[in-house]
C-alpha positions in Angstrom: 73.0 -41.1 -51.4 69.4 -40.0 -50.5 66.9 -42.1 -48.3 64.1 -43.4 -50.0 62.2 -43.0 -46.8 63.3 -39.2 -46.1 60.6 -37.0 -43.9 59.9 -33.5 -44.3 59.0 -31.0 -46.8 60.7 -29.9 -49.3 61.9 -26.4 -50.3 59.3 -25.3 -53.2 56.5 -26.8 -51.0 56.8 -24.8 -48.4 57.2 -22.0 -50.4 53.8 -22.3 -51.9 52.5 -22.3 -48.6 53.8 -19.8 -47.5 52.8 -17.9 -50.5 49.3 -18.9 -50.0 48.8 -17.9 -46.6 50.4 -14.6 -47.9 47.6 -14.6 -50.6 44.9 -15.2 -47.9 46.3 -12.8 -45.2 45.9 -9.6 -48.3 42.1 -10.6 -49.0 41.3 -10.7 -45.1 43.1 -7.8 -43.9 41.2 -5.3 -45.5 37.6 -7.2 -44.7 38.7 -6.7 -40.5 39.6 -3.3 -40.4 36.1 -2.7 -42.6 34.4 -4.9 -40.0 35.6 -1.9 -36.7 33.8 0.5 -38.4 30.7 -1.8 -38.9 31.3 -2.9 -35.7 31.3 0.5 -33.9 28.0 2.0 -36.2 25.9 -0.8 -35.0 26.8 -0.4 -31.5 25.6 3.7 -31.5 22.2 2.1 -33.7 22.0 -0.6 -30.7 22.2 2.7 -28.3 20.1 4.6 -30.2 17.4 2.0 -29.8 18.1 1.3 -26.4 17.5 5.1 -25.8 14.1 4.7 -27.6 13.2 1.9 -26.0 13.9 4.0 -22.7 12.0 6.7 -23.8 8.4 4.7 -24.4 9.3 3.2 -20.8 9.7 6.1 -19.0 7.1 8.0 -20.5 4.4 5.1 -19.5 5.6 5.1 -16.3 5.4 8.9 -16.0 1.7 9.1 -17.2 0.7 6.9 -14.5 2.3 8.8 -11.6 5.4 11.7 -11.2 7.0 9.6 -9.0 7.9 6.8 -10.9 10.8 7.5 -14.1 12.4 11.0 -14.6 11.2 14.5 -16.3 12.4 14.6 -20.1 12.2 18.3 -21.7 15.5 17.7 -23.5 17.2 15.0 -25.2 20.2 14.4 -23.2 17.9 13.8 -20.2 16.7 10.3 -21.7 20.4 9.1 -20.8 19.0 8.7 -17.2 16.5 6.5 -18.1 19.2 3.9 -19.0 20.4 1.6 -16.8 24.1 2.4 -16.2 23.4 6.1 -18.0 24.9 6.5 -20.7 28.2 4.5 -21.8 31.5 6.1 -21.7 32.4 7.8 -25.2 28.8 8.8 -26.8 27.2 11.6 -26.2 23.0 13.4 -26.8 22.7 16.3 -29.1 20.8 18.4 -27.2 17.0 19.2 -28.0 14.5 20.4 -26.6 11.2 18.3 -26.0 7.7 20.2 -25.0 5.6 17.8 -23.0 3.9 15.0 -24.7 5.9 16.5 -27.9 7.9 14.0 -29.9 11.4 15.4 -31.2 14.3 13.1 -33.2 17.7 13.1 -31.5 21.0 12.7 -32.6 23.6 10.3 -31.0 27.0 10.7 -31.4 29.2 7.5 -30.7 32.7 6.6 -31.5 34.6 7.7 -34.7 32.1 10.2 -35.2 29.3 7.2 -35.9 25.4 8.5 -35.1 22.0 7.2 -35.1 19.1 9.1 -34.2 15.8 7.9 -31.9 13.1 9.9 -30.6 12.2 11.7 -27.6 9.0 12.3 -25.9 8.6 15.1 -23.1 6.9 15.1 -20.4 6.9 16.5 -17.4 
């Protein structure tokens, strides 16, 4: 004889809970491993402009006296200019840059992801 005060679930409701998180898990999966990719082409962009932003620094303090930033005639030299240098795994397509020239550079970061920013020499 059954209990009319039985606890628990039965076997078709958990089931259909099961099947839902199922349903849920397919739709997500896909959005996360989309979201590493996104993930790593924002952090070479945030590099990239961390390089720029490098770049205008040094070259102010340059003007003003040689003995304050570093010498930029390529583009890979601008990794000096960052605190730290540059972080493990991306790497400067290297460019020339003619003093008080402006050149585009190329950054290469992981899974082949790249942004570019811009270089000024000076010596």
């Amino acid at each position: 004889m059954i209990s009319r005060y039985a606890k628990g679930f039965t076997l078709i409701e958990l089931v259909i809970v099961i099947a839902i998180i199922g349903i849920l898990a397919a739709v997500a999966i896909p959005k996360y491993i989309n979201l590493t990719s996104n993930a790593q082409s924002a952090a070479t962009t945030a590099i990239a402009g961390a390089l720029a932003s490098a770049n205008a620094s040094n070259y102010g303090a340059r003007k003003l006296s040689t003995s304050f930033g570093i010498a930029v005639t390529n583009c890979a030299d601008l990794s000096g200019a960052l605190q730290g240098g540059l972080p493990t795994g991306y790497t400067i397509t290297s460019g020339a840059a003619a003093a008080d020239a402006t050149v585009t550079c190329t950054l290469t970061g992981p899974s082949s992801t790249t942004a570019t920013f811009t270089a000024t020499g000076i010596s």
